[in-house]
N, C-alpha and C positions, 0 to 999 in steps of 0.2 A: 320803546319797549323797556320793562323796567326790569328786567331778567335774562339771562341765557336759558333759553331750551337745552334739557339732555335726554337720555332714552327713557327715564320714568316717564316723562311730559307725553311721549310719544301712546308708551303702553297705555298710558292715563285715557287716551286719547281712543284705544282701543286695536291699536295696532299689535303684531306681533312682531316679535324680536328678528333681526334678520342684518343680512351684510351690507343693507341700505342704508342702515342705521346713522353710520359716520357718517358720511357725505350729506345725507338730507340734515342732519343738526349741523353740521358748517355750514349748509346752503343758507339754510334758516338764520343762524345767529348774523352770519357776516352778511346778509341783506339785511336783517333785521325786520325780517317777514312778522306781522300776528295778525291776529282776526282774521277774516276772511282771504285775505292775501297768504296768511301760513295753511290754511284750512285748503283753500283752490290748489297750492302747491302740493302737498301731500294727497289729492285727489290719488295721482298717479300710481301712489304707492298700497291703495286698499286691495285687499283681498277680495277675491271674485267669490259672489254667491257660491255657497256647498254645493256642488252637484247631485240631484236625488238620484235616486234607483228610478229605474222604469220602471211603471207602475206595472206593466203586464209584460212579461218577458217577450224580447224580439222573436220572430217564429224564425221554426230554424227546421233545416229538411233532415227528415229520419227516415236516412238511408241502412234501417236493420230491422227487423221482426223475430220475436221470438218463435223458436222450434217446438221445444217441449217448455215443461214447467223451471228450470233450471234455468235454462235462457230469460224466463219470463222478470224472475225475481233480480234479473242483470240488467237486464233493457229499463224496467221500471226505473233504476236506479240512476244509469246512465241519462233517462230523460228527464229525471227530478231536477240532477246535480245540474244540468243545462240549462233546464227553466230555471234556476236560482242565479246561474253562471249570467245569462244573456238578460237578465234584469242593469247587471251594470253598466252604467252611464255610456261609455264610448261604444257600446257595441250597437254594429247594422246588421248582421245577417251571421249564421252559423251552420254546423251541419253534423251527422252522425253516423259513422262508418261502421258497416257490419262486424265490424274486430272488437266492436267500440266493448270497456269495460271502466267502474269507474276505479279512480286512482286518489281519494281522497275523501275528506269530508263534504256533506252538501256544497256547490256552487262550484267546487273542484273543476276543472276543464276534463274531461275523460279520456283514457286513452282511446285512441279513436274520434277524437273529437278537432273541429273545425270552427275558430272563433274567427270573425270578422271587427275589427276595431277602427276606428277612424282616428289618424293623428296621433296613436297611443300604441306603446309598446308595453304587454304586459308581462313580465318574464317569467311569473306564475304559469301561463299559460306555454311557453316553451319547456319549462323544468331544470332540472340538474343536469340534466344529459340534454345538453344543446346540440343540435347537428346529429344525432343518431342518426346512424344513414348506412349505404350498404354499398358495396363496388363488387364491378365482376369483371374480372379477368380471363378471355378466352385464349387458353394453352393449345391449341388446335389439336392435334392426336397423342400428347404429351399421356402419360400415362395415369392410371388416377391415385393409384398408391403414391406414387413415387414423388407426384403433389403435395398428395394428405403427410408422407413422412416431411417431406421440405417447408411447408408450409409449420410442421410442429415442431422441428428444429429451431424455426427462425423466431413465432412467434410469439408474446407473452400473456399468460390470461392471471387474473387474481387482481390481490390489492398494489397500490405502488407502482412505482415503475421499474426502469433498466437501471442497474448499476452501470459505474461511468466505462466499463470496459464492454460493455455491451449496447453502448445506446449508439441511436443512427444518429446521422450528423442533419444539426438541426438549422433549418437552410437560412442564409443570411437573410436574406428578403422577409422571411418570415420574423427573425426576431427585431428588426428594421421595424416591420409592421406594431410588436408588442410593444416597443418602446415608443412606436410616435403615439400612444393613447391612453391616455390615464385610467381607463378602467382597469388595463393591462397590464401596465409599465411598473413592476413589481419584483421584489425579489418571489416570493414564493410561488407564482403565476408562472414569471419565465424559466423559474427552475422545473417547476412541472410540466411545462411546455418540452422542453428537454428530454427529462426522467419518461414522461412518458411515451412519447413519441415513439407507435410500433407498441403499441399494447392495446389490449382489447377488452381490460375490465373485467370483467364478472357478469351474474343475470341472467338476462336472454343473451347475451351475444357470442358471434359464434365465429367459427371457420369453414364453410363446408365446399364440398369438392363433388362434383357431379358431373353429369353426360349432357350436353347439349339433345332433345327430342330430338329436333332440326336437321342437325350438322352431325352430330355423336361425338363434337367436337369436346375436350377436358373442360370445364370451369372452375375457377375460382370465385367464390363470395365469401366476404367478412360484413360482418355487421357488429356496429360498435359505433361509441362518439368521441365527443372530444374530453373526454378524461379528467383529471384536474383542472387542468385549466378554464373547461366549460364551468365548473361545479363551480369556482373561483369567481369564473362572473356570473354568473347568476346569484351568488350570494350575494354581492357588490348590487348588483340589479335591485335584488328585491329590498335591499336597504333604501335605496335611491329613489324608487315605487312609495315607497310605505311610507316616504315624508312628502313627496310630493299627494299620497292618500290621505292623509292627516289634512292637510291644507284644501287642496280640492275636493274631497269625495269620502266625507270620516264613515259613511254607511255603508261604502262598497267594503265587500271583506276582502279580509288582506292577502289571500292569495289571489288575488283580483285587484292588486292596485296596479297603477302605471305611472310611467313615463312617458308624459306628453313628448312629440316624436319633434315640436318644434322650437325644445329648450336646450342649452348648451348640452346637459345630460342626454336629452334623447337622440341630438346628433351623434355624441361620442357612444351612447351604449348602440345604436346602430352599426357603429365602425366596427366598434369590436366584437358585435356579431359576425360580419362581414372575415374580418382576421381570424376570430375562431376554426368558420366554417372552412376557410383556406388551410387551416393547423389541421383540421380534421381530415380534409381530403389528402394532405398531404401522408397522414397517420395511416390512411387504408394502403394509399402508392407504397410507402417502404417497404410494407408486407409480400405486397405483391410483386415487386420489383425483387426482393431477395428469393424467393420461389425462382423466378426467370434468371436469376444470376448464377443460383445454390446447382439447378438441373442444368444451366445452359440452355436453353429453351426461349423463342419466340414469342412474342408477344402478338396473337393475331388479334385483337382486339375491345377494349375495354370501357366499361361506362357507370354512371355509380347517380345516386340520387340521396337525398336526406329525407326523411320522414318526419323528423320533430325541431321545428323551429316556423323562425318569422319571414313571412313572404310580404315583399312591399309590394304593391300595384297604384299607384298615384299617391292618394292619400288614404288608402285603405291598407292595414295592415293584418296579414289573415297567418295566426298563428296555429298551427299544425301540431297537436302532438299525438303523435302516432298515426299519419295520415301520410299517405303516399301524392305526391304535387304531378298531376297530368300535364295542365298547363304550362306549358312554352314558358310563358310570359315571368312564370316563381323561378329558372333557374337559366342562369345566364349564360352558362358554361354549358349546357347540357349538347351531350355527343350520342347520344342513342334513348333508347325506352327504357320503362322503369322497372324497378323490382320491387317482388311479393315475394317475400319466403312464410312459408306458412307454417310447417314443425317439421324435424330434424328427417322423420321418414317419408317425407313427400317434396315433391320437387318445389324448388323457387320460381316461380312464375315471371318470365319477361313480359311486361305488359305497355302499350300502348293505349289515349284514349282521348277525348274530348269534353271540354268544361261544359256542362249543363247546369239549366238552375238549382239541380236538387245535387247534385255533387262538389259545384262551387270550384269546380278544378283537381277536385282531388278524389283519390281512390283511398280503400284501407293498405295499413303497411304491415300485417300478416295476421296471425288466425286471432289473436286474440282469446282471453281467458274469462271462463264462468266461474271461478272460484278461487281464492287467494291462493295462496302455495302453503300457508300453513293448513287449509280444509285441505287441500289437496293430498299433502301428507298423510293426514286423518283418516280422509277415504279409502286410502290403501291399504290392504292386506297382502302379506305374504314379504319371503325374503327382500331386500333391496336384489340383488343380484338376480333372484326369479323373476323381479319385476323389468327388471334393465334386459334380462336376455329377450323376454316375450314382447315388449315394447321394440327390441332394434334388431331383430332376427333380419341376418344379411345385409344390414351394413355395418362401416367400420367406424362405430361411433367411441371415442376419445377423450377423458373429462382431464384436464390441465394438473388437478391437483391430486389427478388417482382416486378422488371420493366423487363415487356416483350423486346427482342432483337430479334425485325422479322427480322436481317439482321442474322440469327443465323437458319430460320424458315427452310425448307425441301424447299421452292422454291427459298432461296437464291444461292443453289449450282445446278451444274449440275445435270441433267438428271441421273440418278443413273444405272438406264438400260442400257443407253448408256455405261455408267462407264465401266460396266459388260462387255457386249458386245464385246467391245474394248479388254477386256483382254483377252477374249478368244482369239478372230481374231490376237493381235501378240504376244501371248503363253508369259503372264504375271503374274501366277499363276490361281493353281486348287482351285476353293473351293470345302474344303472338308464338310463342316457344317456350318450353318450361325445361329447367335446370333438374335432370333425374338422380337423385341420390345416390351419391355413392359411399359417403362417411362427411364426419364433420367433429368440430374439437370445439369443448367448453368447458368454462372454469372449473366445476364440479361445486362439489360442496366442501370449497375450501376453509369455511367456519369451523368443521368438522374437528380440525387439530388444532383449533384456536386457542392458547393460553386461557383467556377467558371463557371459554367454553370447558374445558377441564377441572380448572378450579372449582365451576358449575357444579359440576357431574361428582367431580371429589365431596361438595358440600353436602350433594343428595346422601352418596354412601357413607355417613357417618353417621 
């Protein structure tokens, strides 16, 4: 050979740059590999064919129908965004839950929506809010005020988390978990893990406190996810997604790329969904465990489920966002049936039920919305405070930050009966007991006092 090879020769050659690089140019010079004996050796290191698109998207069950004209211009949408979604490459089978609305641009996964994937984790399709999920706490004849005031002492809604004289102690095992895994093992991730621990964000999520139908027995439901630290991985995610899409798959779009589930990354970002999901569950326990410590009170009974993430079953990977998991088989831990809360004035539905082909395993995870929350605003007339009394007449509903959020109110989301209805008609779970309103506590519209929202409002009045 009358030269040393180095990584020009390689790219020459038509390869892409990568951490093989060193080692195959020392294999090469110190054998002293060329022609076909360097060409055979380097076989191993080409780039597999692009992946295309499905030519016609995988069919996928639509489990929603529209009511009136309102719903119709929802559904349309929700079904495009899916036909566009289920065109890319790892996907087998999908489905669409009567809550379903869409959350993005075309090909977007919907809320309400049910992707099946083979071998591939898409974190597009789980989102920022990894783990949103909901636990309930049965207080047995414990009182309901005396709940709702313990439950808002203790708990934190908005941006950020707990200052250090207020946070719960963050359990060893769990930060054990954060640090054996690189997605994780960070300063800004485990500090957030920390800070926020016993917070409940912003949004939809909530606190609320109701009467067992059943029993008449107290409940407890929070609904909420995993906070920074989800957001933290999923951002890490879809970086990791987006080079592995460049390489395999440059047509699928980018909220649609993955993580093959069989490379060093898709094992670890698997874990540290796993680890999340455990920081999450742990996040609803504190809350509910300071209620039972604050009144002194019992704990007769408690069970919780996640609505949006990734369920593994062999080598199919069915990610959920905003779908309630029936199936046994997606949750390992599970200690009782699942929950539907559906808007602030109507009960949370305990539900039971059975994987079918057209459900896939899964139910919806509450009423779900026909119009953004800024139309929603729009559409309303009359004071904010006329609007909040006539929307929550006789219960004791609570916003964190003192500023009401009508886009939060019982007519920002669908039709709730409908909700129901629907799940009967394409066998989406039983309810076996529903949770009767008694009040409930949420962030508010804590933008409202936002520095940068004033300075806004000062620039208008000049």
């Amino acid at each position: 050979m009358s030269h040393k090879i180095n990584g020009q020769t390689l790219i020459d050659l038509g390869f892409r740059q990568g951490k093989w690089f060193k080692e195959a140019i020392e294999h090469i010079n110190t054998n002293r590999l060329e022609g076909d004996e360097m060409h055979n050796y380097l076989e191993q290191f080409k780039s597999p064919e692009p992946l295309e698109l499905h030519q016609k998207p995988i069919e996928f069950a639509t489990n929603i129908k529209a009511e009136n004209e309102l719903e119709e211009d929802n559904v349309k949408s929700v079904i495009n965004s899916m036909q566009t979604l289920m065109k890319t490459p790892t996907m087998v089978a999908g489905a669409v839950m009567p809550d379903a609305c869409p959350a993005g641009p075309d090909g977007t996964i919907p809320v309400g929506g049910v992707a099946v994937a083979k071998n591939a984790i898409h974190p597009g399709m789980h989102s920022a809010d990894i783990c949103c999920s909901v636990m309930l706490t049965d207080f047995g004849k414990a009182d309901t005020k005396d709940v709702l005031d313990a439950a808002h002492a203790n708990t934190h809604f908005g941006p950020g988390g707990r200052d250090r004289d207020s946070q719960f102690r963050f359990p060893k095992e769990l930060l054990e978990a954060f640090e054996s895994n690189w997605f994780l093992n960070d300063k800004p991730s485990i500090q957030a893990a920390r800070a926020h621990l016993g917070t409940q964000g912003d949004g939809n999520h909530f606190l609320f406190v109701g009467k067992s139908k059943k029993t008449g027995n107290t409940m407890l439901v929070t609904h909420h996810g995993s906070r920074g630290p989800g957001a933290l991985l999923y951002k890490k995610g879809m970086k990791v997604a987006e080079n592995f899409r460049k390489e395999l798959s440059p047509k699928t779009l980018k909220q649609n790329a993955w993580i093959p589930y069989e490379t060093d990354e898709g094992q670890a970002y698997w874990e540290a969904l796993q680890i999340i999901r455990k920081w999450t569950k742990v996040n609803h326990e504190v809350l509910h465990d300071s209620v039972s410590e604050t009144l002194e009170i019992d704990i007769e009974n408690r069970f919780w489920n996640e609505h949006n993430f990734v369920f593994k079953d062999g080598d199919l990977f069915y990610h959920a966002k905003g779908a309630t998991p029936l199936d046994a088989k997606f949750m390992p831990d599970i200690t009782g049936p699942r929950l539907i809360p559906l808007n602030m004035s109507e009960p949370v539905l305990i539900v039971e039920g059975t994987t079918t082909d057209t459900n896939l395993g899964f139910a919806p995870h509450g009423a779900g919305r026909n119009v953004s929350r800024t139309q929603h605003r729009r559409n309303k007339t009359g004071s904010i405070m006329q609007i909040f009394n006539e929307e929550t007449k006789g219960l004791d509903v609570r916003f964190f930050s003192k500023e009401i959020d009508i886009t939060e109110l019982p007519s920002a989301y669908k039709n709730a009966q409908t909700v129901r209805n629907q799940m009967e008609e394409f066998g989406l779970g039983m309810v076996i007991d529903e949770v009767m309103p008694y009040g409930c506590i949420m962030a508010g519209d804590w933008e409202k006092k936002a520095p940068w929202r004033k300075k806004r409002e000062n620039r208008r009045k000049r």
